[in-house]
Structures are given as structure tokens and as C-alpha cells.
DSSP file (Angstrom, degrees, kcal/mol; ACC not computed):
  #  RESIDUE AA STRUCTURE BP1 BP2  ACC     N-H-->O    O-->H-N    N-H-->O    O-->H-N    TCO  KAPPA ALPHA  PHI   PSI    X-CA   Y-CA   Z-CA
    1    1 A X              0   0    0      0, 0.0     2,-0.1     0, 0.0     0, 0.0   0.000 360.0 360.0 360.0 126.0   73.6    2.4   32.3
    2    2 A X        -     0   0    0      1,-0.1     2,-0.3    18,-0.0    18,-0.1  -0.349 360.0-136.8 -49.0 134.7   70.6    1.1   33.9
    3    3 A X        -     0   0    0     16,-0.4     2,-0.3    -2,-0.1    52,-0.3  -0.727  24.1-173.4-106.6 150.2   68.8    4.3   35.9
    4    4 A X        -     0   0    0     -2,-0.3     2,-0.4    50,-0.2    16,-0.1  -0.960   4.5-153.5-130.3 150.5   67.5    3.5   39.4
    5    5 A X        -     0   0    0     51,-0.4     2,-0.8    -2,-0.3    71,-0.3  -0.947  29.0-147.4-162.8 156.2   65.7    5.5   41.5
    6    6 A X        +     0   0    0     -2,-0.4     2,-0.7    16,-0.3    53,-0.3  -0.511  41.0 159.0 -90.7 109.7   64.5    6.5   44.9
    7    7 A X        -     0   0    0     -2,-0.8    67,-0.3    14,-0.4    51,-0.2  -0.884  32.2-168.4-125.6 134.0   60.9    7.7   44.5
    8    8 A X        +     0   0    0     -2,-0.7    16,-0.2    16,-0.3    -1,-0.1  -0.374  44.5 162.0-120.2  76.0   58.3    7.9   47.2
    9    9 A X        -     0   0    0     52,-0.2    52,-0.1    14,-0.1    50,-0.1   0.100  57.0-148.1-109.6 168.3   55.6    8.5   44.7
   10   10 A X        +     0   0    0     50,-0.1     2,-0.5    51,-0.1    51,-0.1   0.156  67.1 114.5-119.6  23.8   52.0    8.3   44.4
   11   11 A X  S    S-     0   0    0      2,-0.1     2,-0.4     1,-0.0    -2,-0.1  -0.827  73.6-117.9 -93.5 118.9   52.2    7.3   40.5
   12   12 A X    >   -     0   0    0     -2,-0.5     3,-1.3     1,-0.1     4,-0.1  -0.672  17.9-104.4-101.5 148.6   50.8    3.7   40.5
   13   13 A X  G >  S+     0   0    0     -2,-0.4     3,-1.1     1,-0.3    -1,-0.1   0.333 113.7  59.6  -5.9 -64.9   52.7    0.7   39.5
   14   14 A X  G 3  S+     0   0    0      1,-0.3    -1,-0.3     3,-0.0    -2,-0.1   0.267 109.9  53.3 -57.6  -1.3   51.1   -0.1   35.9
   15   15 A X  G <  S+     0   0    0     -3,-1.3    -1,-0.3     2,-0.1    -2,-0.2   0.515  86.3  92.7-127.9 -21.5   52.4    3.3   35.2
   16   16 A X  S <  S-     0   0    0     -3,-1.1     2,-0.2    -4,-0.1    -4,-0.0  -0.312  82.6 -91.9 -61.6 160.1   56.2    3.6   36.0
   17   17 A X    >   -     0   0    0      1,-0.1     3,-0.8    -3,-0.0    -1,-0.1  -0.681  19.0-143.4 -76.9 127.0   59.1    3.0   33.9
   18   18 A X  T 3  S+     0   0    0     -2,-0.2    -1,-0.1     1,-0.2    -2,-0.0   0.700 101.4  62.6 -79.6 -13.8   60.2   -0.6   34.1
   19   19 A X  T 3  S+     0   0    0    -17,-0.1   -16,-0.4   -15,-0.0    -1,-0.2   0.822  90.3  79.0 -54.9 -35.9   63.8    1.3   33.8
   20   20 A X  S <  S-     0   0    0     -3,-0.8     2,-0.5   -16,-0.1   -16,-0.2  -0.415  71.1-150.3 -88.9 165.2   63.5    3.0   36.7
   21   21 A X        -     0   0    0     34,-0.2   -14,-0.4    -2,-0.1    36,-0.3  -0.832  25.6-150.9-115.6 100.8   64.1    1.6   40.2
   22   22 A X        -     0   0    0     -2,-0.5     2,-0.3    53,-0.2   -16,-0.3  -0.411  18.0-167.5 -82.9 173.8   61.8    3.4   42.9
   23   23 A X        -     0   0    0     34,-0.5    52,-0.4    52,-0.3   -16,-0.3  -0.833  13.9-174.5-119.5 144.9   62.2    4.1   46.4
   24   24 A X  B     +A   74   0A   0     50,-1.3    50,-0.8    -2,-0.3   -16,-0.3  -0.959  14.0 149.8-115.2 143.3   59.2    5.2   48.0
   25   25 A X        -     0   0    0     34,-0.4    36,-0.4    -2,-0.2     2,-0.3  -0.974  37.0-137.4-156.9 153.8   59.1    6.3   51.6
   26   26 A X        +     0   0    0     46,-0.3     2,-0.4    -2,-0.2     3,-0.1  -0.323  65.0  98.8-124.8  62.6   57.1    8.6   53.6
   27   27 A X    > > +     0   0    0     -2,-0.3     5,-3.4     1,-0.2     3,-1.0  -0.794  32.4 173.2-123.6 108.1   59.3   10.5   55.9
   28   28 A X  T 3 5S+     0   0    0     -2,-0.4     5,-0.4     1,-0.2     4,-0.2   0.959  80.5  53.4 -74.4 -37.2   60.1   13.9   54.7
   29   29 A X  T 3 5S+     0   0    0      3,-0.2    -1,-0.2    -3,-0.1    -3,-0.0   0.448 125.0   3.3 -56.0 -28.8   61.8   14.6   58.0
   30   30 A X  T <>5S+     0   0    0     -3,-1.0     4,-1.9    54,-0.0     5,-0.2   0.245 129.2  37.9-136.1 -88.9   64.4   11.8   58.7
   31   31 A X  H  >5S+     0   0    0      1,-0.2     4,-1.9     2,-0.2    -3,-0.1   0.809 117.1  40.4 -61.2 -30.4   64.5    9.5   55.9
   32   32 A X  H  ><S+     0   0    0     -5,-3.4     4,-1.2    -4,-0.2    -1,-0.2   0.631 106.9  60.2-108.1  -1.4   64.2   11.3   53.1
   33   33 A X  H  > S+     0   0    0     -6,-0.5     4,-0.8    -5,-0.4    -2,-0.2   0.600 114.3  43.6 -63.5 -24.7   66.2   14.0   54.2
   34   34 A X  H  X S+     0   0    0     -4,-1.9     4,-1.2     2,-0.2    -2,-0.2   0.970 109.6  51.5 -59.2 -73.0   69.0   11.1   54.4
   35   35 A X  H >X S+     0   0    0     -4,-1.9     4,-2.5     1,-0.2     3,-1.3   0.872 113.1  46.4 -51.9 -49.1   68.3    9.5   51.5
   36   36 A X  H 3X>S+     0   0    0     -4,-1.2     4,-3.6     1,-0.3     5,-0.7   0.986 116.3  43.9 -51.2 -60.7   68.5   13.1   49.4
   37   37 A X  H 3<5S+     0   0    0     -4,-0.8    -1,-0.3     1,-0.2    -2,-0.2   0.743 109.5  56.1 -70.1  -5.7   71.6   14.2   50.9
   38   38 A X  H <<5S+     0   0    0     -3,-1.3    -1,-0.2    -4,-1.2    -2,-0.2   0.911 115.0  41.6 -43.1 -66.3   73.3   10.7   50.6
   39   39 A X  H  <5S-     0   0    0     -4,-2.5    -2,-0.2    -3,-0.2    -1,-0.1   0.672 122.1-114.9 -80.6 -24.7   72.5   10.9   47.0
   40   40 A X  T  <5 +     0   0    0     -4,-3.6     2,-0.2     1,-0.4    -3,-0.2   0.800  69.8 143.4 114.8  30.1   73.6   14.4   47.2
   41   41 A X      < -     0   0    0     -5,-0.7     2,-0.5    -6,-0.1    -1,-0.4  -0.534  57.9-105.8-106.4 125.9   69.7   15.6   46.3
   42   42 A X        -     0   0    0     -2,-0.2     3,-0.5     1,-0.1    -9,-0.0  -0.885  26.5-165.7 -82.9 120.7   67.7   18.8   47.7
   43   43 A X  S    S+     0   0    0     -2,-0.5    -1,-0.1     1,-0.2    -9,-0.1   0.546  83.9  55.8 -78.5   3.0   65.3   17.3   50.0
   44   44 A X  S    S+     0   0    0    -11,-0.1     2,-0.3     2,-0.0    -1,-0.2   0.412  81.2 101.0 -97.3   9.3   63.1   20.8   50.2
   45   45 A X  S    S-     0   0    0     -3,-0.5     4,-0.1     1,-0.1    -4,-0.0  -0.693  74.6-136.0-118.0 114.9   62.6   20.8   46.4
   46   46 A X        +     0   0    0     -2,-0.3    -1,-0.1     2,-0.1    -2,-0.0  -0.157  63.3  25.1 -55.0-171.2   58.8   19.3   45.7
   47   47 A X  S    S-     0   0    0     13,-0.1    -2,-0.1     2,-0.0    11,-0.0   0.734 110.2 -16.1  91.7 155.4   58.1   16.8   43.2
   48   48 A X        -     0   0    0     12,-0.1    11,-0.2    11,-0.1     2,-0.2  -0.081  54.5-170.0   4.3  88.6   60.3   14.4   41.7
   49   49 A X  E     -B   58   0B   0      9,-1.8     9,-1.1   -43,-0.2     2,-0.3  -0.515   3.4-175.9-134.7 150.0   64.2   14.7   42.0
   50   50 A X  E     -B   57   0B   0      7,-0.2     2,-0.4    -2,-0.2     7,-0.2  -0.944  28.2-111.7-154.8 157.1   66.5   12.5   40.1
   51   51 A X    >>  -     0   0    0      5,-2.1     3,-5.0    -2,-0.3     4,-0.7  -0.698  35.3-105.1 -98.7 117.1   70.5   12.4   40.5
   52   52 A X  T 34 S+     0   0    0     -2,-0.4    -1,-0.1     1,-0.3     0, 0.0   0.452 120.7  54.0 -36.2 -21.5   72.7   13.7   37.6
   53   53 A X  T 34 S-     0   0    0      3,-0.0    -1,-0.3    -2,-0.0    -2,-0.0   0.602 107.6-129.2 -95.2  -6.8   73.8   10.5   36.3
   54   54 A X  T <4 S+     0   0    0     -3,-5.0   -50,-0.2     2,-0.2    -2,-0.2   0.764  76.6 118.6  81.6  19.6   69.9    9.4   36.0
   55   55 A X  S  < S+     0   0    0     -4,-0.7     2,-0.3   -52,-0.3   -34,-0.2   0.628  73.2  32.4-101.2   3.3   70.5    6.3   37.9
   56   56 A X        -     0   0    0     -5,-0.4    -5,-2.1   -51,-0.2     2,-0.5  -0.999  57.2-163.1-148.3 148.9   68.0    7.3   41.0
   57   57 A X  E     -B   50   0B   0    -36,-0.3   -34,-0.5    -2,-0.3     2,-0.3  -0.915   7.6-164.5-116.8 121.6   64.7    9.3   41.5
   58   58 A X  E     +B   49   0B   0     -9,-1.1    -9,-1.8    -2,-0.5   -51,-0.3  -0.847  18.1 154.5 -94.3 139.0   63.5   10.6   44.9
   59   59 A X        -     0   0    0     -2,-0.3   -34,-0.4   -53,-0.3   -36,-0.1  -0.723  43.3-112.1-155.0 149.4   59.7   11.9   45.7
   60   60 A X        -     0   0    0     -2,-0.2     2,-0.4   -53,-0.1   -52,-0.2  -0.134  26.0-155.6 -62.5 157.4   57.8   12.0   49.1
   61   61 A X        -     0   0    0    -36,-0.4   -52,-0.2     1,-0.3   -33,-0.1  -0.991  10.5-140.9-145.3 111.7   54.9    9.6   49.2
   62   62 A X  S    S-     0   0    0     -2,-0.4    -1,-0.3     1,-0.1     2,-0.3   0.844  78.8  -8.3 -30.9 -81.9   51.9   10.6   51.9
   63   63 A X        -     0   0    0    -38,-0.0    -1,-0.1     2,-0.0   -38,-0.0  -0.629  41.0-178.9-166.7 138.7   51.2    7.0   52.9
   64   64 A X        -     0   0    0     -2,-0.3     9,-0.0   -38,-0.1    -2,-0.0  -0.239  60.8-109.7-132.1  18.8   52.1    3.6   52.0
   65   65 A X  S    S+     0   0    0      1,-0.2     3,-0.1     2,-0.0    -3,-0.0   0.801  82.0 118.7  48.5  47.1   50.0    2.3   54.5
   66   66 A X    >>  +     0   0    0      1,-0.1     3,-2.4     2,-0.0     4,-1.1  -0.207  17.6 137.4-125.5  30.6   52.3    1.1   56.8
   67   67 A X  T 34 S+     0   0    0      1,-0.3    -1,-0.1     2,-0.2    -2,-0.0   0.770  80.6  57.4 -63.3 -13.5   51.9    3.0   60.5
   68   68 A X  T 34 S+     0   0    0      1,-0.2    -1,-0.3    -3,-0.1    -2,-0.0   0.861 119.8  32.1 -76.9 -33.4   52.1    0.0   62.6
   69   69 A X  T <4 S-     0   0    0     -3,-2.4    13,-2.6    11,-0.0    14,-0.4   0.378  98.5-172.6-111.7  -4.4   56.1   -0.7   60.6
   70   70 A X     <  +     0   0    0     -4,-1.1     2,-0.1    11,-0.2    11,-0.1  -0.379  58.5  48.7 -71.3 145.0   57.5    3.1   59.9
   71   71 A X  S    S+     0   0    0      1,-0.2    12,-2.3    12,-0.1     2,-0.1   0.139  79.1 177.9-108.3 139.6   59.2    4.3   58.8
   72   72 A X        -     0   0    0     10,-0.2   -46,-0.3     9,-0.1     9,-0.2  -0.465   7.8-172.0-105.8 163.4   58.8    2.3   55.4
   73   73 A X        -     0   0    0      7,-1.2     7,-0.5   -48,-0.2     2,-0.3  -0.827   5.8-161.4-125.7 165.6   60.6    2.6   51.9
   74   74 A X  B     -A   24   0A   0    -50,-0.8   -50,-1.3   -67,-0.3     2,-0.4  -0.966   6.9-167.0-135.0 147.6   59.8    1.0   49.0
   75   75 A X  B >  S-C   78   0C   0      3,-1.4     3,-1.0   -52,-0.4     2,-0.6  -0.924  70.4 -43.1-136.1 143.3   61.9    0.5   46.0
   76   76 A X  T 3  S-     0   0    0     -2,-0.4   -63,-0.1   -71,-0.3   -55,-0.1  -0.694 124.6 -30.2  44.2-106.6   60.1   -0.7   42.9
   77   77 A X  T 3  S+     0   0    0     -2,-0.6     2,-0.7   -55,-0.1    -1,-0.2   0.056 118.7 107.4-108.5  18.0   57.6   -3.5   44.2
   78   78 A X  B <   -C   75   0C   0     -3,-1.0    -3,-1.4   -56,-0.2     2,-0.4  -0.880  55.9-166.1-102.1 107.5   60.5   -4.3   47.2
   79   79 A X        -     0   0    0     -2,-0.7    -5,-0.2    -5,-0.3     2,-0.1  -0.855   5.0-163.8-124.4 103.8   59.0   -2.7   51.1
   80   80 A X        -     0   0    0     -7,-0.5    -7,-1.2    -2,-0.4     2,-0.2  -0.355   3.3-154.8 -77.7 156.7   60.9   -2.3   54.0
   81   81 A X  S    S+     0   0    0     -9,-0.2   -11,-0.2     1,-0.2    -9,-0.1  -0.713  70.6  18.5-122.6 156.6   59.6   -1.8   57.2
   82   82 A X  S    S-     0   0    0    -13,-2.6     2,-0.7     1,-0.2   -10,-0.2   0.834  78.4-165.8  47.4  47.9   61.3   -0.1   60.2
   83   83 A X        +     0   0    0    -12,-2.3    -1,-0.2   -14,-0.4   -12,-0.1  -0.640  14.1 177.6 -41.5  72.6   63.7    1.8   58.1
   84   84 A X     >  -     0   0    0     -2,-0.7     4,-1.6     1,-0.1     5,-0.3   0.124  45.8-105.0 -64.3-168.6   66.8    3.5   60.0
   85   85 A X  T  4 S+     0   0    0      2,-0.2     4,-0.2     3,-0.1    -1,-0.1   0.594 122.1  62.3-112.6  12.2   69.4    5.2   58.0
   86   86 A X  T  > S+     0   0    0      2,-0.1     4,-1.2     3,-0.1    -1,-0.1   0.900 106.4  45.2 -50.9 -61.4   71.6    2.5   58.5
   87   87 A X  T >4 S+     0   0    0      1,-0.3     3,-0.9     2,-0.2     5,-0.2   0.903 105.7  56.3 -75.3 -41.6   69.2    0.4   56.7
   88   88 A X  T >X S+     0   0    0     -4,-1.6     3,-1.6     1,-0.2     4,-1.3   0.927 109.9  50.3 -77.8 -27.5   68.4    2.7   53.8
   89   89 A X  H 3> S+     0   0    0     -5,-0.3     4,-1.4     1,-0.2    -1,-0.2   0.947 114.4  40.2 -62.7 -24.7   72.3    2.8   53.0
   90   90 A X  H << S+     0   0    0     -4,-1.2    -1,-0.2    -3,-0.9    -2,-0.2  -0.024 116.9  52.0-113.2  42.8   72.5   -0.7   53.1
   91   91 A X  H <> S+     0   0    0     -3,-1.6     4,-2.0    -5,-0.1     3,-0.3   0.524 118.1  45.9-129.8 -61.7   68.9   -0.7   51.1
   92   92 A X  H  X S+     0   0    0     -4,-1.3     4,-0.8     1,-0.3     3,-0.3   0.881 102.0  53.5 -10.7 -93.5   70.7    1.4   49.0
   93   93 A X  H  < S+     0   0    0     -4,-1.4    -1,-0.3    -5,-0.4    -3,-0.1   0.681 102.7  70.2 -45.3 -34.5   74.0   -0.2   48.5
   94   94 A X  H >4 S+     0   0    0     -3,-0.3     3,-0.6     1,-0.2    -2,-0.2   0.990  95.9  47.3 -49.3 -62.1   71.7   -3.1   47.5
   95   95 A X  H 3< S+     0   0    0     -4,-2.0    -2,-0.2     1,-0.3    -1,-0.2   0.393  99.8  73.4 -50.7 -20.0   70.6   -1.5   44.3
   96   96 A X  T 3<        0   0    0     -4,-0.8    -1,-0.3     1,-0.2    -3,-0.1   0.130 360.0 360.0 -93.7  24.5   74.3   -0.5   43.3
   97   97 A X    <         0   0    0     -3,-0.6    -1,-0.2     0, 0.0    -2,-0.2   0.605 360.0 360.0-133.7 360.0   75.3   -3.7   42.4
């Protein structure tokens, strides 16, 4: 099974696992409190998180350098802009098929 994951990471690009699929996004408050409990994930847990079947990874990301468009995600080289949590389910939902 391929593993995917929602990471909002500070690890840069040339250094990920081309297996994995990140998410990165930088709102611990809203959106990545979604995302984790969606996926079923402690969002108060620092560092890296990844979902028992290994198909997603979560981490908070400072900045992606987006203030004008937040709340952003990214997953893998893919960056949304204005991100509800309608939209990261159906960001989401993308990635499961």
C-alpha cells in the first residue's frame, strides 16, 4: 500500500520520501486540529505523527509563506490556498483514490 501523508514540515523537498505524500499546513489551531482528528491523530503531540496503517503523516509547519492566502496546506509539491475544513476533506479525499 502506498503510504501518504499529511505533514506540515520544515524537512525540505530533496530530502522526503518520494513514498510519502505530505500535507503541510500552518494552522495548529483550526486546521490541523481538523486534519488530526479526521485522521483520528493527537493534534497536541509535537513532531511528526503518522496514522497506524502508515498511509499519512501530519507535522505543523511555521510558515509556508503564504499570509496574504491562509490558511494554506500543502501536500507533497501540491499548495492550497484559503483552506476551510471543507476543503481539506475534499483535499483529502483527493489523495484516497
Amino acid at each position: 500500500m502506498e503510504e501518504r501523508g499529511i505533514q506540515d514540515t520544515r524537512v525540505p523537498s530533496s530530502s522526503r520520501s518520494s513514498d510519502l505524500n505530505q500535507i503541510q499546513f500552518p494552522d495548529p489551531t483550526r486546521l490541523h486540529r481538523h486534519i488530526c482528528k479526521r485522521l483520528g491523530l493527537e493534534a497536541d503531540t509535537p513532531g511528526l505523527k503518522r496514522t497506524n496503517d502508515g498511509k499519512y503523516g501530519v507535522e505543523y509547519a511555521e510558515c509556508l509563506a503564504s499570509c496574504g492566502t491562509g490558511p494554506v496546506m500543502m501536500c507533497n509539491d501540491d499548495f492550497y490556498e484559503n483552506v476551510t475544513n471543507d476543503g481539506a476533506d475534499e483535499i483529502l479525499e483527493k489523495y484516497d483514490e
